[in-house]
C-alpha positions as CSV (number, residue, x, y, z in Angstrom):
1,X,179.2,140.7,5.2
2,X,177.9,138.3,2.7
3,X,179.9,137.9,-0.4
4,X,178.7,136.5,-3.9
5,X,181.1,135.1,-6.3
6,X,179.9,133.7,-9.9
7,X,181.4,130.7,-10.9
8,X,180.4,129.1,-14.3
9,X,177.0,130.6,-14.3
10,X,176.9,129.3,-10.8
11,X,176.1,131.9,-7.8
12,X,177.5,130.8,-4.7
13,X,177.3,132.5,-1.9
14,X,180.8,132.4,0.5
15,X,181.0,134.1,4.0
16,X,183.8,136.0,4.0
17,X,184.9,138.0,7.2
18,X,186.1,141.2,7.0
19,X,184.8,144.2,4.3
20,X,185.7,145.8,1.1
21,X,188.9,145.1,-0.9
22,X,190.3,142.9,1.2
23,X,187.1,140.8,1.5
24,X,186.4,140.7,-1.9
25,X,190.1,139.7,-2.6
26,X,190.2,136.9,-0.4
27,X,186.8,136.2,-1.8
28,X,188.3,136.5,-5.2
29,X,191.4,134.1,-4.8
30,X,189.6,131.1,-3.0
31,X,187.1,131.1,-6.6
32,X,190.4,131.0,-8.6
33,X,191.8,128.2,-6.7
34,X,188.9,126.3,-6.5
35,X,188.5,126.6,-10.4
36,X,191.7,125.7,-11.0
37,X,192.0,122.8,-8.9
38,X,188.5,121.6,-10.4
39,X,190.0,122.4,-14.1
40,X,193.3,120.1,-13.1
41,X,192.4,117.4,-11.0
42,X,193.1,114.9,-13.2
43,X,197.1,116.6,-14.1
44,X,197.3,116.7,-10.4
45,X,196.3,113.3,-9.7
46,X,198.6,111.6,-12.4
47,X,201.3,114.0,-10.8
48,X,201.0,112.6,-7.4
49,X,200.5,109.4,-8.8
50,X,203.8,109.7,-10.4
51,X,205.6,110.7,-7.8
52,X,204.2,107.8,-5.6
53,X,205.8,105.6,-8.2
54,X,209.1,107.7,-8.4
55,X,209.5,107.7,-5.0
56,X,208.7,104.3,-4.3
57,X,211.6,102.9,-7.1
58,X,213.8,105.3,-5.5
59,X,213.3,104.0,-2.0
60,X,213.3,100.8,-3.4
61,X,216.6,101.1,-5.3
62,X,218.3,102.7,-2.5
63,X,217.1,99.5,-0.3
64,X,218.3,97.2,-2.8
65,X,221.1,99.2,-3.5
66,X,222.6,99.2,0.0
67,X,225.4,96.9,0.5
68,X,227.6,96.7,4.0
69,X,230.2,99.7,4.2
70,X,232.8,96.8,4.5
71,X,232.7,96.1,0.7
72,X,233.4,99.6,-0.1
73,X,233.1,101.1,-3.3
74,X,234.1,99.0,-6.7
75,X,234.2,100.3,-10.5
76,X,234.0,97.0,-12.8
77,X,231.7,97.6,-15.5
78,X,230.8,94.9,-16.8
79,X,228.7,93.7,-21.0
80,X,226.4,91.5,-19.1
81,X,222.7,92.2,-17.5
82,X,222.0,95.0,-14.6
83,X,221.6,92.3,-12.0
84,X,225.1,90.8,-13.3
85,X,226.8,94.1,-12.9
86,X,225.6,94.3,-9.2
87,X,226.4,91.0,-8.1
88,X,229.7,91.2,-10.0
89,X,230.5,94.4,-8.1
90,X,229.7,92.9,-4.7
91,X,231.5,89.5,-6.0
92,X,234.8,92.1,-7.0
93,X,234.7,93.7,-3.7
94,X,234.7,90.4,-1.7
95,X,237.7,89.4,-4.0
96,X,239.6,92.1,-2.9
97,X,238.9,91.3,0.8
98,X,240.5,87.8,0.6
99,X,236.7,86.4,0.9
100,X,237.8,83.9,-2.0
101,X,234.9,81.5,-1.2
102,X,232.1,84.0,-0.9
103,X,233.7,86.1,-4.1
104,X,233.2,82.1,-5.9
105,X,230.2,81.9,-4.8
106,X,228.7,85.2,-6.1
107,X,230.7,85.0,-9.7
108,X,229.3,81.6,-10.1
109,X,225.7,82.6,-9.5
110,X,225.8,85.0,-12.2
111,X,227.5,82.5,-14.4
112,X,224.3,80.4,-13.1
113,X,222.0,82.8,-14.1
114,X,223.6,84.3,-17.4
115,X,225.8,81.4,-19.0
116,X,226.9,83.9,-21.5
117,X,228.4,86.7,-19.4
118,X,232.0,85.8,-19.9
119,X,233.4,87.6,-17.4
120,X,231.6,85.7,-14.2
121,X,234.3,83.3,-15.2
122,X,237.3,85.1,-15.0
123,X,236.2,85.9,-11.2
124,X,235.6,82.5,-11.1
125,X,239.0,81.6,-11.8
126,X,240.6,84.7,-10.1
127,X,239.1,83.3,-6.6
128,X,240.8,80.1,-7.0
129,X,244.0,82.2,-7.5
130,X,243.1,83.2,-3.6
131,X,246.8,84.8,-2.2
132,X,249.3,83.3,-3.8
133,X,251.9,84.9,-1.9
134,X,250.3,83.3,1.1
135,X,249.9,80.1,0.0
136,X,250.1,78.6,-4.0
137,X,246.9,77.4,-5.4
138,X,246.7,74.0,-5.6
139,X,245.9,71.4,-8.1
140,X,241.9,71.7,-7.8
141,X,242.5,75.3,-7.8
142,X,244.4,75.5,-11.1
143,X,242.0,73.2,-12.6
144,X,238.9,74.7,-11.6
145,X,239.9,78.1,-12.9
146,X,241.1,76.4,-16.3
147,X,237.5,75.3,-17.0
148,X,235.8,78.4,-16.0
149,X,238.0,79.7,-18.4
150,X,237.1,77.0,-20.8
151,X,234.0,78.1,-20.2
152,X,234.2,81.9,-20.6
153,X,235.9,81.1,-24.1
154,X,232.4,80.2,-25.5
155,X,230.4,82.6,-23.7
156,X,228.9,85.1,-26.3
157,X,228.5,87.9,-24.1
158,X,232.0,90.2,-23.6
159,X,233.4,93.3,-24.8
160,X,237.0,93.4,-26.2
161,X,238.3,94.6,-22.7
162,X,236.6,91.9,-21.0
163,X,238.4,89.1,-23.6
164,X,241.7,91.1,-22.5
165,X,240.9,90.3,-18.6
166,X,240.1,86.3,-19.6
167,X,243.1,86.2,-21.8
168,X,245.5,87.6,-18.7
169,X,243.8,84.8,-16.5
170,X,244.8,82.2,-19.5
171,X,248.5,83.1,-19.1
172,X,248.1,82.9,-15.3
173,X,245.7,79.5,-15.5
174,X,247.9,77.7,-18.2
175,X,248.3,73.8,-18.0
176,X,249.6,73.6,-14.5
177,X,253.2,72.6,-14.5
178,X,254.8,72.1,-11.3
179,X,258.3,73.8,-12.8
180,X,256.0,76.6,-14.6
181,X,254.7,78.7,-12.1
182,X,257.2,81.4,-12.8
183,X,257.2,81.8,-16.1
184,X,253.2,82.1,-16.2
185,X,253.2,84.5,-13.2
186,X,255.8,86.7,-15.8
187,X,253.5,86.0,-19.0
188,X,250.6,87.4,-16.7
189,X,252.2,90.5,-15.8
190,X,253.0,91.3,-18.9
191,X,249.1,90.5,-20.4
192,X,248.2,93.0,-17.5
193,X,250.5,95.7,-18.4
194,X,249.1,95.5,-21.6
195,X,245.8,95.9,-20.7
196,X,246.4,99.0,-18.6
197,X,247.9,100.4,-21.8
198,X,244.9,99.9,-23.5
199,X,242.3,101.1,-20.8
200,X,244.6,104.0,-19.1
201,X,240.7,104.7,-17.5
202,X,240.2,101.1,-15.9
203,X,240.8,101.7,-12.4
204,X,240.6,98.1,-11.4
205,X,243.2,96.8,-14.5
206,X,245.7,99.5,-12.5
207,X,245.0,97.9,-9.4
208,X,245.3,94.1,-11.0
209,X,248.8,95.0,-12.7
210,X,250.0,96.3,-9.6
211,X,249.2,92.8,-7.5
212,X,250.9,91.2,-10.7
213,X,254.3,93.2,-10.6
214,X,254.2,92.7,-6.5
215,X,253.4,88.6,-7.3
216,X,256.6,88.7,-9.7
217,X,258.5,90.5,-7.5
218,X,260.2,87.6,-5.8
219,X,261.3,85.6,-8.3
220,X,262.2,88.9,-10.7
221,X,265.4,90.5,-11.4
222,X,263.3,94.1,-11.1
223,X,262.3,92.7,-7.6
224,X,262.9,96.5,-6.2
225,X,261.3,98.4,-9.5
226,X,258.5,95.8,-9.6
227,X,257.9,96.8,-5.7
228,X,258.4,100.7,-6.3
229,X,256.1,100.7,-9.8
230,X,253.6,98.8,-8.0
231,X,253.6,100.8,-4.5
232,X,253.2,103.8,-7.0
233,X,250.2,102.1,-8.9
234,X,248.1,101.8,-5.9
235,X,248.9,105.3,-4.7
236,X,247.7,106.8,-7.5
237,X,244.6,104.3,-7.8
238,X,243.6,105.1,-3.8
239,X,244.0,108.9,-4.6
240,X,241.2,108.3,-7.0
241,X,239.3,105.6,-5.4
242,X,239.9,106.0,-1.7
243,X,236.9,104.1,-0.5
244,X,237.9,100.8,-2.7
245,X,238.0,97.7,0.1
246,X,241.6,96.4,-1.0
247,X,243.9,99.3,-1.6
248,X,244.3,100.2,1.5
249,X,245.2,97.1,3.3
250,X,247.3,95.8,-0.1
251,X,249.5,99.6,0.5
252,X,249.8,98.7,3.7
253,X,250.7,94.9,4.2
254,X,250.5,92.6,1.0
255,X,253.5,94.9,-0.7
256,X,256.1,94.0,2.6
257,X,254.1,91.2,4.6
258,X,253.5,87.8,2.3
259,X,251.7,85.9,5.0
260,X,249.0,89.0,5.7
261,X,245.6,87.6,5.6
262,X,242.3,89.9,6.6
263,X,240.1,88.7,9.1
264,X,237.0,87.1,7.2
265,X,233.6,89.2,8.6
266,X,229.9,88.0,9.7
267,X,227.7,87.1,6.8
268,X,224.5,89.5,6.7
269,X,221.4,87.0,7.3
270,X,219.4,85.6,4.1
271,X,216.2,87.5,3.7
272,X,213.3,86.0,5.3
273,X,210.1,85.0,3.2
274,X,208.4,88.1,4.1
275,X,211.2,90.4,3.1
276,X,211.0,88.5,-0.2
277,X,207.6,89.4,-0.5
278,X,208.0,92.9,0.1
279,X,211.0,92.8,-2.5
280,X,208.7,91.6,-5.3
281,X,206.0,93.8,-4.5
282,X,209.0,96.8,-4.7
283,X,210.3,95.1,-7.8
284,X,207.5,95.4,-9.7
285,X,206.8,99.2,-8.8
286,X,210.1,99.6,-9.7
287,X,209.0,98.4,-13.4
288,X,207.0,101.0,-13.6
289,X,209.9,103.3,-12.5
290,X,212.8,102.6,-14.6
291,X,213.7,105.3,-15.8
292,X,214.7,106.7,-12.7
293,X,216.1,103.1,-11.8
294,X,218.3,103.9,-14.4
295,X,219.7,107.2,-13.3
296,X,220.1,106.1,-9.8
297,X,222.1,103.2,-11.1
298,X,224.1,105.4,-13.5
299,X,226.9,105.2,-11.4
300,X,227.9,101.9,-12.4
301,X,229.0,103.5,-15.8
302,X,232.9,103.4,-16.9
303,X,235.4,105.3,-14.4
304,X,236.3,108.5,-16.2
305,X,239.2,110.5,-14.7
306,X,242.9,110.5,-15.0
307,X,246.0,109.6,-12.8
308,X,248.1,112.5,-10.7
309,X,251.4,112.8,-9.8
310,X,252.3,112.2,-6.4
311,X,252.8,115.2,-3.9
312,X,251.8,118.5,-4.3
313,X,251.8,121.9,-2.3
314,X,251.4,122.0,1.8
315,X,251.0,124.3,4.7
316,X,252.4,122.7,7.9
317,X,253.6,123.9,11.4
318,X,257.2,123.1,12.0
319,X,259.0,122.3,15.7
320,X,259.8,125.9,16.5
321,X,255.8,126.9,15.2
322,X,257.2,128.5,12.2
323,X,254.4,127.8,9.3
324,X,256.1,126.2,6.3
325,X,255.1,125.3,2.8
326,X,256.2,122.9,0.0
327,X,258.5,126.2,-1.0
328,X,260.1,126.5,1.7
329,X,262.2,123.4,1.2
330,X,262.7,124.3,-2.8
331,X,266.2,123.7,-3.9
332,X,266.9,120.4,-2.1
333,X,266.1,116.8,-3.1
334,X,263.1,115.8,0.3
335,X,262.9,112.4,1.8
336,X,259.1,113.2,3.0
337,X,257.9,110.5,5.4
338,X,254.3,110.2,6.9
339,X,254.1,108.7,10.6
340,X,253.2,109.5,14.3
341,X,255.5,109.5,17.2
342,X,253.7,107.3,19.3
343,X,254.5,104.4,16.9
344,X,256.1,101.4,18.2
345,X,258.5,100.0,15.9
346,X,258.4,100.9,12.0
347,X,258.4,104.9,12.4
348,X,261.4,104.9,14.7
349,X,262.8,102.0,12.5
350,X,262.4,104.4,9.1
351,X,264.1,107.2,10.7
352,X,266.8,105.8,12.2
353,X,267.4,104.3,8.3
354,X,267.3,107.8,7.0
355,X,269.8,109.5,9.7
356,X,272.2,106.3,9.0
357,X,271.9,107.2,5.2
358,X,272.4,111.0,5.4
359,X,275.6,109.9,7.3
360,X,276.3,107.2,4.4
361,X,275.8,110.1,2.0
362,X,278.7,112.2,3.4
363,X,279.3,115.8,2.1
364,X,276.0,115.1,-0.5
365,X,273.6,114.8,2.9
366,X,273.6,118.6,2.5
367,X,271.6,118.5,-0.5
368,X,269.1,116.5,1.0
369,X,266.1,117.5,3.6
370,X,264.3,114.8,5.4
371,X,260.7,115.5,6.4
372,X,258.8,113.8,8.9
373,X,255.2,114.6,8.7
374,X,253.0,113.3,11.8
375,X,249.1,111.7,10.8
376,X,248.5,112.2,14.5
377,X,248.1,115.9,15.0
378,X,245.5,114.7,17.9
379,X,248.6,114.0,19.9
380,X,251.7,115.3,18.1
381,X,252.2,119.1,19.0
382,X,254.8,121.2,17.1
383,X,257.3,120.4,19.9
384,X,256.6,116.8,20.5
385,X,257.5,115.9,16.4
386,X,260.7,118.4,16.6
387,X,261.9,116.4,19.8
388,X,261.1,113.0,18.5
389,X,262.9,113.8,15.1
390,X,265.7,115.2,17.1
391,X,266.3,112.0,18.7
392,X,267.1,110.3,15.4
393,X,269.5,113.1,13.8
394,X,268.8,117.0,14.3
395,X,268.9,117.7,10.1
396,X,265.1,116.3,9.9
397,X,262.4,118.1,10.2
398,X,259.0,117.6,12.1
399,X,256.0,118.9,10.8
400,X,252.3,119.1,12.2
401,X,249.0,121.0,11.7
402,X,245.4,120.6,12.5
403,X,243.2,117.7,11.1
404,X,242.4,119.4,7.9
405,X,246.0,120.3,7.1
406,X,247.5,117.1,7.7
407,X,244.4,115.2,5.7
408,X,245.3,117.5,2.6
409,X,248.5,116.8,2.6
410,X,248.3,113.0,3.1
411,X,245.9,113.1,0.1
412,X,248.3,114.8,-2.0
413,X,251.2,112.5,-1.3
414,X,248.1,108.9,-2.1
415,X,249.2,108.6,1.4
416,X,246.3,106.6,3.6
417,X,245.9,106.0,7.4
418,X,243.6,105.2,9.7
419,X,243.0,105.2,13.6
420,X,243.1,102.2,15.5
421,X,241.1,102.5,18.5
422,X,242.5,100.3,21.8
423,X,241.7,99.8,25.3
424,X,242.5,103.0,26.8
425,X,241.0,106.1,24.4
426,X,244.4,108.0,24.3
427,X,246.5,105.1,23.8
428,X,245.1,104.3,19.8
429,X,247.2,102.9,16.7
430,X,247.4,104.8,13.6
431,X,247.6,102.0,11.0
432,X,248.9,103.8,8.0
433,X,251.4,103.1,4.9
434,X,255.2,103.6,5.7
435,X,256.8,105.0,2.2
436,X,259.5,107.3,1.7
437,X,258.6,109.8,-1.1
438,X,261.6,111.2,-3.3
439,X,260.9,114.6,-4.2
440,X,263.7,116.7,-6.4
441,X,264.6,120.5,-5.8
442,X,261.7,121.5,-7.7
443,X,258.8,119.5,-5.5
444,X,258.6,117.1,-8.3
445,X,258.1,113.3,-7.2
446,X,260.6,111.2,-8.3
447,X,260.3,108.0,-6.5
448,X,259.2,105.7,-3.5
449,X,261.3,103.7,-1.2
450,X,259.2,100.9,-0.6
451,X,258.3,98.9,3.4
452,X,261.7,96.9,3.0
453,X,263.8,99.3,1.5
454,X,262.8,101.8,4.5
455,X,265.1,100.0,6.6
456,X,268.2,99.2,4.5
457,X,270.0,102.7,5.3
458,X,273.1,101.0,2.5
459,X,270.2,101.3,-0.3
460,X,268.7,104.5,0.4
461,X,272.3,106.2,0.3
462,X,272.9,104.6,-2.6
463,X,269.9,105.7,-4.6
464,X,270.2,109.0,-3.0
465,X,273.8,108.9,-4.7
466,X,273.1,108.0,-8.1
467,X,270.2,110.8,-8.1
468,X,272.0,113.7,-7.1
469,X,275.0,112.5,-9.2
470,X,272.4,112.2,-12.5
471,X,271.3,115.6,-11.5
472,X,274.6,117.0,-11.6
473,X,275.6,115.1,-14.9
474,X,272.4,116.2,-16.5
475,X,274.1,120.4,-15.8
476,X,271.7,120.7,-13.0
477,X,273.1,120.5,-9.3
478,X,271.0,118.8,-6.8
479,X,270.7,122.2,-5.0
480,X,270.8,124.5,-8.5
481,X,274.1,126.2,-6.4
482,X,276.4,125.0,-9.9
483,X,278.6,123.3,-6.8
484,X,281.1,120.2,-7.5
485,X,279.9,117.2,-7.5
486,X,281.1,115.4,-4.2
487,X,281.6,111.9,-3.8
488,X,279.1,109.6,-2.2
489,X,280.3,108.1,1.5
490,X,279.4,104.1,2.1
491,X,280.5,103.7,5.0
């Protein structure tokens, strides 16, 4: 049938198939969308209009945005411009990836491009620091950082935390002295510490500080608390930044190995003249989109969360395939240590320095419960960790679980580790860091025995001592029984 529909005065005449209602409904409903498409053309068009624009300064600032996976993820906010603060970033990251001459480069091309941004300077200088552990920066080094920070003195543009960073550097880039390099190393720790005091929140001061106390370490009376507060420092800073590019490899080498250097990596290739083309053409709509710009690059904000203790609760499968927890160990001071039983040298080295100090510790070893606690559950089945834990002294204890467990647990404890693939697919390396946590009867951390201190059995039963004998001097017995306190065995 025919159907007639008036539309502003208009009668048009619409074949419709089908009859009655449902005809005239459908009849009905295309009329009402036409009229209001006609009525909003010109909403819709800005609409689409704007979300061509949207999308295109999102695309663009997730191209421009993209940096390699290798320079991880980086909080350093920064006074000066946006472009500054993104250059600075990637600049921080290469810093923390020993790339000192790339990291120079960057800082001084934002210094090139924004004289006033202060802080380009400090990075500036902090490259020519390069590892000092490694090797001592030399004469040019020293005096090309002292001018940056020359330099960065005048610069208008800083925030009070930023003069804090350049005035650290200052103790650090004094008038080089050849008979004061220990001194300023001190003075810089301590400008550090201060700073971390000031900006609990600044992730990357933590991290800084913690380099400083490990720098001072040598040459410090505190050389084993400057160790331990620093190992604890970057176990609490990877817990909250895990993808950060230099935690990882400072927890696992730079703490115990001076002369670790990573492997420099290829360069990405310069853009071509095309691709710069493009870039402007994308820059410009992304004029038009900054206000999105701006929330996708909200992230660059300041870092706010707060620190966590160390350990925390665990489910875990022990040797006979009894599930445990965290509780079932309460009332005993733990020695929990993360490794895998295919390790070649420092997991079997760590446990045979625990089984020579419970047997240093004498009649006070029963207070204490060692925990081994595999990262390779791939390969390390309930029985496998309680026979390679066996084989060092039956009193510790193997535990394992599936991937998720033993991932939740590692997190708790800041502990990292990673697998190392190698020529044959079942015969990988599990890089990972090689602490002893302290726990006391209540699951409370307490302390760390650091890399070097893992294998001096003499010191670990000799801090064990003084703990449990503070515990019982404080009215509380290591295992809450009220027992006598025993003496501790150095043999």
């Amino acid at each position: 049938m025919d159907g007639v529909v008036e539309t502003r005065g208009t009668r048009r005449h619409l074949r419709v198939s089908g009859n009655g209602a449902v005809g005239r409904a459908l009849e009905f409903a295309w009329a009402k969308a036409r009229i209001a498409l006609a009525r909003r053309r010109h909403a819709l068009a800005a609409w689409a209009l704007s979300s061509l624009i949207i999308g295109g300064t999102l695309a663009f600032a997730a191209w421009y945005m993209a940096r390699d996976e290798r320079l991880g993820v980086v909080h350093f906010p920064i006074s000066c411009g946006w472009q500054s603060q993104w250059d600075f970033t990637t600049a921080t990251a290469l810093l923390h990836l020993f790339q000192f001459a790339d990291s120079e480069r960057v800082f001084a091309s934002i210094a090139e491009h924004e004289p006033g941004c202060a802080i380009a300077y400090w990075g500036i200088a902090m490259s020519r620091l390069k590892n000092p552990l490694y090797a001592a920066p030399t004469s040019e080094d020293l005096a090309v950082a002292a001018r940056a920070l020359a330099t960065a003195a005048a610069a208008p543009v800083a925030s009070p935390r930023e003069r804090a960073y350049l005035a650290a550097a200052g103790e650090l880039f004094a008038p080089p002295r050849a008979s004061d390099r220990q001194p300023r190393m001190l003075a810089y720790a301590r400008a550090m510490a201060t700073l971390v005091r000031q900006y609990p929140q600044d992730r990357e001061a933590t991290i800084f500080y913690a380099l400083a106390l490990n720098l001072t370490a040598s040459f410090s009376a505190a050389t084993r608390d400057n160790r331990t507060k620093a190992a604890e420092l970057l176990l609490l800073a990877f817990a909250e930044e895990p993808e950060h590019p230099g935690i990882d490899h400072y927890l696992t080498y730079c703490l115990g190995h001076a002369l670790y250097q990573p492997k420099p990596f290829a360069k990405a290739p310069m853009s071509n003249p095309t691709q710069r083309i493009v870039l402007t053409a994308l820059a410009l709509l992304a004029l038009c989109g900054a206000g999105a710009f701006v929330i996708r690059t909200a992230d660059l904000g300041p870092y706010a969360s707060s620190p966590g203790a160390i350990g925390g609760p665990f489910v875990l499968t022990a040797g006979n395939g009894a599930m445990v927890t965290d509780r079932s160990f309460r009332g005993r001071w733990l020695l929990v240590y993360f490794g895998y039983t295919n390790c070649p040298n420092v997991c079997p080295t760590t446990l045979a320095a625990i089984a020579a100090g419970l047997e240093k510790l004498g009649p006070l070893a029963a207070k204490v419960q060692p925990l081994f606690i595999t990262i390779d559950p791939e390969r390390d089945t309930p029985a496998a960790v309680d026979a390679f834990t066996k084989a060092f002294d039956p009193r510790i204890v193997g535990l394992t679980g599936n991937a998720t467990e033993i991932a939740a647990v590692a997190k708790e404890y800041r502990v990292f580790f990673r697998r190392t693939p190698g020529g044959d697919p079942d015969n990988y390396a599990m890089e990972h860091t090689a602490y002893i946590f302290v726990m006391d009867p209540d699951g409370r951390y307490v302390t760390l025995f650091a890399s070097a201190q893992t294998e001096a059995p003499d010191e670990i039963a000799a801090r064990m001592c003084a703990l449990l004998t503070r515990s019982h001097e404080g009215g509380e017995t290591a295992a809450g029984s009220g027992a006598p306190h025993e003496t501790c065995v150095a043999s």
